[in-house]
N, C-alpha and C positions, 0 to 999 in steps of 0.2 A: 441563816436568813432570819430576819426578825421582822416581825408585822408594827408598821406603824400606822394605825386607824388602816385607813386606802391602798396604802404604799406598804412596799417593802423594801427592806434595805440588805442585799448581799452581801457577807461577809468576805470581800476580799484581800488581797495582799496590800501591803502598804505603797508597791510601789507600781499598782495597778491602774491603767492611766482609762479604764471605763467609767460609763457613770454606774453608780450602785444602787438607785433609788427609780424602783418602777411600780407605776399602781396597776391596781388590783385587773381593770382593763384590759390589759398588757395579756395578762395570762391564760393559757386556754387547758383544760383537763385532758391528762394523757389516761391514756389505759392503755398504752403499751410497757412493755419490761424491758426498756432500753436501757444501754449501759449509757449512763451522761461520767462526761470528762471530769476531772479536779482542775485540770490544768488550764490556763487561761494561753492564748494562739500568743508566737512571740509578735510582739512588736518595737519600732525603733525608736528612739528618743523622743521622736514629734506623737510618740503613741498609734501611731496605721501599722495596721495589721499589716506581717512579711511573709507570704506563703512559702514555707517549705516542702521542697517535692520530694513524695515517697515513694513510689516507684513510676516507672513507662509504662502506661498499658499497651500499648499500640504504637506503632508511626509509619507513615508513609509519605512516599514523595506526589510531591503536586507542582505542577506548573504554572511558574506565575512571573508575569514581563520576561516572556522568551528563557526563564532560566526553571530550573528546575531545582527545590526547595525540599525540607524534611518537617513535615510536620507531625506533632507527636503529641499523643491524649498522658496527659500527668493526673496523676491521683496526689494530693497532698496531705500532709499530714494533718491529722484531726477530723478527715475525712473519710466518705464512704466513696467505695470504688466507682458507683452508680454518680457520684456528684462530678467524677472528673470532667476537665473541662482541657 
């Protein structure tokens, strides 16, 4: 990462379709000791993010227009279990 005056510029891949230039604003002070990723989330040719799922946490059946349906909590990758949706 390299400081430009306000801004900064993230070093990433060449063929990384984010933007890499965020000012100083942006950012907020951590004091946690979290592990951050290297790896940037896949995305598809148009560049949006493709959630891949890492495991089931849960599912259950719910009724919905007379039929009965499986709905299930996914954790995905890059994620915390707490984030699933």
């Amino acid at each position: 990462m390299k400081k430009l005056r306000s801004l900064y510029k993230l070093e990433l891949h060449i063929d990384s379709k984010i933007h890499d230039v965020f000012h100083v604003s942006l950012f907020k002070p951590s004091h946690e000791n979290k592990l951050v990723s290297t790896t940037l989330p896949f995305a598809n040719s148009d560049g949006h993010f493709v959630p891949q799922p890492l495991a089931i946490l849960a599912r259950r059946m719910k009724k919905q227009n007379n039929k009965f349906v499986t709905k299930v909590l996914v954790q995905w990758i890059e994620t915390n279990p707490g984030d699933a949706i």
